[in-house]
C-alpha positions as a Python dict, from the first residue, in 0.01 Angstrom:
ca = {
    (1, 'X'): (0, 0, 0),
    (2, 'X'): (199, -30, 307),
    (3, 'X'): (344, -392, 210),
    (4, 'X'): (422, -241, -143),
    (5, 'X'): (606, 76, 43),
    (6, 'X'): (806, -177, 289),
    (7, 'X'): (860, -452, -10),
    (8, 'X'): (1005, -168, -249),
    (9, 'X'): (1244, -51, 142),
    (10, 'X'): (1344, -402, 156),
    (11, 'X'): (1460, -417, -233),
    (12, 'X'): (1633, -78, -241),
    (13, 'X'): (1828, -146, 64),
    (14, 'X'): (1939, -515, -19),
    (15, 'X'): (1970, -410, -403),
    (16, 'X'): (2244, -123, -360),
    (17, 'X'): (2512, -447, -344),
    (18, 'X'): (2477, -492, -701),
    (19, 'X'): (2540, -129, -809),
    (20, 'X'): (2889, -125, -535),
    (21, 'X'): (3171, -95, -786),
    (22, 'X'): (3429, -373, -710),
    (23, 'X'): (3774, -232, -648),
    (24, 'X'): (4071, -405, -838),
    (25, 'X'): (4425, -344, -712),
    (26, 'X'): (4677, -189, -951),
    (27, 'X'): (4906, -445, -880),
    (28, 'X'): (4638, -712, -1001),
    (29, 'X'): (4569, -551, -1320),
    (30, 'X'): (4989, -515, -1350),
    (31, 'X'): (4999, -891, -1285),
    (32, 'X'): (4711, -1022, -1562),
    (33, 'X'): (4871, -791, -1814),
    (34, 'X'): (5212, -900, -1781),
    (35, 'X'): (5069, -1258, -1798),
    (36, 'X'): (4920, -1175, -2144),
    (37, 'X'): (5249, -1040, -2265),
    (38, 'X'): (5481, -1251, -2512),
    (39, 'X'): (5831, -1121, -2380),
    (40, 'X'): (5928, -1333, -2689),
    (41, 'X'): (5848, -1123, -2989),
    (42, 'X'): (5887, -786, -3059),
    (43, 'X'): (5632, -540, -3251),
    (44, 'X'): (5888, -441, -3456),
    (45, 'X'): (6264, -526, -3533),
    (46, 'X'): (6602, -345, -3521),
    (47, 'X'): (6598, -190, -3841),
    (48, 'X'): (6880, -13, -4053),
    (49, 'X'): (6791, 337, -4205),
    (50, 'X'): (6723, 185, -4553),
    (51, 'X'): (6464, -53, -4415),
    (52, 'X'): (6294, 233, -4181),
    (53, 'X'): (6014, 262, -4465),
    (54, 'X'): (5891, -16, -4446),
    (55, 'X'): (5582, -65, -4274),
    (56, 'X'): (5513, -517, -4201),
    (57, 'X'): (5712, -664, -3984),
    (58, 'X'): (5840, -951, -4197),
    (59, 'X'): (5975, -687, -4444),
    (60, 'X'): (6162, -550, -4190),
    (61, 'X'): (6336, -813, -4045),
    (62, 'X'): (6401, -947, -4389),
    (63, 'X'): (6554, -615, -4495),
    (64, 'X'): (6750, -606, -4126),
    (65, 'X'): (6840, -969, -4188),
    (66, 'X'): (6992, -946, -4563),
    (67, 'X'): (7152, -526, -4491),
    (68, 'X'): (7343, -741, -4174),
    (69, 'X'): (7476, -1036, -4364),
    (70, 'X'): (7546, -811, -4707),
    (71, 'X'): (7765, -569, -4482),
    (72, 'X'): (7956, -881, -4342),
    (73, 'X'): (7961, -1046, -4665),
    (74, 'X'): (8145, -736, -4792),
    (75, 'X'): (8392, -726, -4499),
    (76, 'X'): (8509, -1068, -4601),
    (77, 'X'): (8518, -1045, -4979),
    (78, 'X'): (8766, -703, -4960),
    (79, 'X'): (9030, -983, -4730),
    (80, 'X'): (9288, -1205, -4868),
    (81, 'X'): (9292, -1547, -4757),
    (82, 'X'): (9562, -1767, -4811),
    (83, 'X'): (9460, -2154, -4665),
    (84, 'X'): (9573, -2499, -4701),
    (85, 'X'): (9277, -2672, -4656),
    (86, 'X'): (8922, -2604, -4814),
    (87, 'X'): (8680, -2452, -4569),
    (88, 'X'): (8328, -2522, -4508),
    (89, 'X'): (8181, -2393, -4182),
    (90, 'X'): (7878, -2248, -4036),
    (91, 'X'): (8019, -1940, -3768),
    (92, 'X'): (7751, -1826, -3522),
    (93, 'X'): (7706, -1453, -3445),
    (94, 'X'): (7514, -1407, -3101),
    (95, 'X'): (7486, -1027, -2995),
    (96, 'X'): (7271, -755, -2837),
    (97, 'X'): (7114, -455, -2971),
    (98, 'X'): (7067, -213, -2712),
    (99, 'X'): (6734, -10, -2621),
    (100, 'X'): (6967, 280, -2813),
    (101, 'X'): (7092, 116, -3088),
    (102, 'X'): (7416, -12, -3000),
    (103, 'X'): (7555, -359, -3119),
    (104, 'X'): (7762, -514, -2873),
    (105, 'X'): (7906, -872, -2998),
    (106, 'X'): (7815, -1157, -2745),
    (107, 'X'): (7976, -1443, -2852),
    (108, 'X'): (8132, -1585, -3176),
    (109, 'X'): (8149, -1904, -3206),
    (110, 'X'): (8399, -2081, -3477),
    (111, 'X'): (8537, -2419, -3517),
    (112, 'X'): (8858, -2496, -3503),
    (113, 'X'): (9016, -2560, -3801),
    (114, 'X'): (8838, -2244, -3938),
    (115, 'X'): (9001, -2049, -3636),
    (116, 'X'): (9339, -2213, -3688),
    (117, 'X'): (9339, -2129, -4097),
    (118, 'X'): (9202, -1788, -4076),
    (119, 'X'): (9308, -1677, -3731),
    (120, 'X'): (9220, -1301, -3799),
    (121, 'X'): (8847, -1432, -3836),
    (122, 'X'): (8723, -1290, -3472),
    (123, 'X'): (8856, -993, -3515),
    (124, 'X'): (8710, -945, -3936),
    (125, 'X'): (8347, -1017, -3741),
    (126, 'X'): (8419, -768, -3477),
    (127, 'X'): (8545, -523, -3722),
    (128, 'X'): (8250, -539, -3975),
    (129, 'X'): (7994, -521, -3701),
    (130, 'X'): (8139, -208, -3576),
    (131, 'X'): (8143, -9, -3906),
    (132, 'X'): (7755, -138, -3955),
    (133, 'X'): (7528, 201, -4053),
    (134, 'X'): (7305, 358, -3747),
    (135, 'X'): (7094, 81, -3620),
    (136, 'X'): (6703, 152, -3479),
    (137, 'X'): (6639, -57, -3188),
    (138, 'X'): (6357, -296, -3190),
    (139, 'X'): (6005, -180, -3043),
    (140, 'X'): (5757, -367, -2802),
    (141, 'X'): (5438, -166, -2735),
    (142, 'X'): (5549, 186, -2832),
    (143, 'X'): (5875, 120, -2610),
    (144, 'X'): (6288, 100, -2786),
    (145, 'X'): (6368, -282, -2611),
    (146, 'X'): (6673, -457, -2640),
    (147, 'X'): (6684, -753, -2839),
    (148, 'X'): (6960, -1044, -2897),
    (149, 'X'): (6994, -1217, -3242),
    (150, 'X'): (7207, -1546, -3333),
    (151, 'X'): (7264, -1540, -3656),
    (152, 'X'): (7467, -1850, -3869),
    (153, 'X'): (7678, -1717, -4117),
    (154, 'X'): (7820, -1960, -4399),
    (155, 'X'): (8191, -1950, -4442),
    (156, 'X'): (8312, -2153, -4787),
    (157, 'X'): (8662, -2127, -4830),
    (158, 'X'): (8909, -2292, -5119),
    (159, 'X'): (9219, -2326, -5128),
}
């Protein structure tokens, strides 16, 4: 009885290691969830107030995508050009949508014989962007996050 007694004193006492509770610094459980984090997608993209129903994610950037190149579209077909050569070029939009909603043009970049036929083309882009409807930023995890887009825009001009 008395090697039982001393064998089950020996077992608690070596035995309460494996019921400690191993302590994990915050800044270690920061570090392997920012790790698991894709900082290159978003759960959800800007959207305009006609595409805030919709609930997949491809939906809504589709919707985003075509409302944004529809308002531009429009900017362009209410101008009068006058050229003297035909024009076929692709014009890159890069730009930012803020954490609050607010567009701000990057960079635009245009060749140069498109630039030198339709010199008021910068200012058309910046124009139309600024008149776009009430944007809602894109979301990561709950969270408004700021989010920059290039998008090519086809220009086909005849003369």
């Amino acid at each position: 009885m008395k090697k039982a007694l001393v064998f089950l004193l020996f077992v608690s006492v070596y035995s309460c290691n494996y019921f400690e509770a191993e302590k994990i610094a915050s800044e270690d459980i920061l570090n392997e969830e920012l790790k698991t984090f894709n900082w290159n997608t978003v759960d959800a993209y800007p959207a305009f107030a006609s595409c805030e129903s919709l609930t997949t994610k491809g939906d809504r950037k589709h919707c985003f995508e075509n409302t944004l190149a529809s308002h531009i579209a429009n900017s362009f077909l209410e101008q009068r050009f006058i050229v003297t050569q035909t024009i076929s070029d692709t014009v890159v939009l890069e730009f930012t949508i803020s954490e609050k909603g607010v567009l701000a043009l990057n960079h635009i970049r245009v060749d140069s014989l498109t630039a030198h036929e339709i010199p008021s083309i910068k200012k058309i882009l910046q124009e139309s962007l600024e008149t776009l409807p009430d944007i809602y930023p894109a979301i990561k995890r709950d969270q408004p996050v700021k989010t920059t887009f290039t998008i090519p825009l086809i220009l086909s001009v005849n003369e």
